[in-house]
ZATOR-754108 format. One line per 8 residues: number of its first residue (from 1); for each residue y, z, x of C-alpha. Coordinates in nm, 3 decimals. Layout:
// residues N
NUM) Y,Z,X  ...
***
This chain:
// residues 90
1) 1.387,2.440,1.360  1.395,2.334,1.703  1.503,2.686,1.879  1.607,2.504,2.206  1.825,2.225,2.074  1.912,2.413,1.752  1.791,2.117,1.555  1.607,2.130,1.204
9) 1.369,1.948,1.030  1.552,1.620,0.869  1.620,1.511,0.496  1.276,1.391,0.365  1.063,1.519,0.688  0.782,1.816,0.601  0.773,2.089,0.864  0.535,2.139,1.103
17) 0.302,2.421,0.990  0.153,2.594,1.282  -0.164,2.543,1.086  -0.112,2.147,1.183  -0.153,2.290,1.517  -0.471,2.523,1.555  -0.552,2.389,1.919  -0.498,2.292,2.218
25) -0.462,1.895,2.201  -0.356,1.875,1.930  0.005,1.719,1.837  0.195,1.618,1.579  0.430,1.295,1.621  0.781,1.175,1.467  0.759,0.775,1.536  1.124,0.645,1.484
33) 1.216,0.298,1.508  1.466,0.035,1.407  1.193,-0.124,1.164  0.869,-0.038,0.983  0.708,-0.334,1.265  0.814,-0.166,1.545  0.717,0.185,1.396  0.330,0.043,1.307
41) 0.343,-0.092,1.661  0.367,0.246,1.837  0.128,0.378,1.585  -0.130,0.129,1.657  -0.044,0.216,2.067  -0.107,0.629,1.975  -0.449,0.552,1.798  -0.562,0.284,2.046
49) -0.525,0.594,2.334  -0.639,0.879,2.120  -0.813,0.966,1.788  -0.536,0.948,1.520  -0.438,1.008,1.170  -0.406,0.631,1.115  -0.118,0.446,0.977  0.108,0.692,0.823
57) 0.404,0.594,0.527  0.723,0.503,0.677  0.985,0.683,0.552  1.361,0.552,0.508  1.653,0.854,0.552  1.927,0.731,0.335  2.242,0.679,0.544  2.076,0.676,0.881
65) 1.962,0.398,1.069  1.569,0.258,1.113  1.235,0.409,0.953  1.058,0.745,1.068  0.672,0.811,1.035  0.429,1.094,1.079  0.143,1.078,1.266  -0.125,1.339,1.405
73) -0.305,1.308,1.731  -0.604,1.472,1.941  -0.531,1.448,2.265  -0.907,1.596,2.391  -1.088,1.235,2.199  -1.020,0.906,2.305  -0.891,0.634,2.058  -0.997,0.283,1.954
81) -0.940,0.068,2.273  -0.879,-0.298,2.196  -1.068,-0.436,2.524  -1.437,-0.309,2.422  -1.659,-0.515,2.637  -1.975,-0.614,2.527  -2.285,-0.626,2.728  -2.527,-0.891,2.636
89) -2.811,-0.767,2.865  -2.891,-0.473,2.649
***
């Protein structure tokens, strides 16, 4: 339960176990989107900036809008970055 905004964990969400989140840097994220596309999009944008838990299974909340997905994130290692340059002189 969220103890500022009194909110609690949603139908068909896990908690968040404070073991998920031993150190410093490290986070746990709840991706929502209006479809799985967009959801795998911001995925893709978390692991491209740091090292991530991958693609995680979207889940569908029946009688609520869009797709929600769990992903975990270290914030201390970097991520795959899409413009790797490669140098040819060795």
């Amino acid at each position: 339960m969220n103890r500022l905004l009194r909110y609690s964990v949603p139908t068909g969400m896990e908690s968040i176990d404070p073991i998920h989140l031993s150190e410093p840097g490290l986070v746990v994220l709840d991706i929502t989107g209006a479809d799985e596309a967009t959801v795998q999009a911001a995925v893709a944008e978390v692991a491209r900036l740091w090292a991530a838990s991958g693609s995680p299974k979207v889940r569908r909340i029946p009688g609520e809008p869009g797709v929600t997905a769990r992903m975990y994130a270290d914030l201390r290692r970097p991520g795959i970055s899409r413009e790797l340059t490669w140098d040819a002189s060795g």
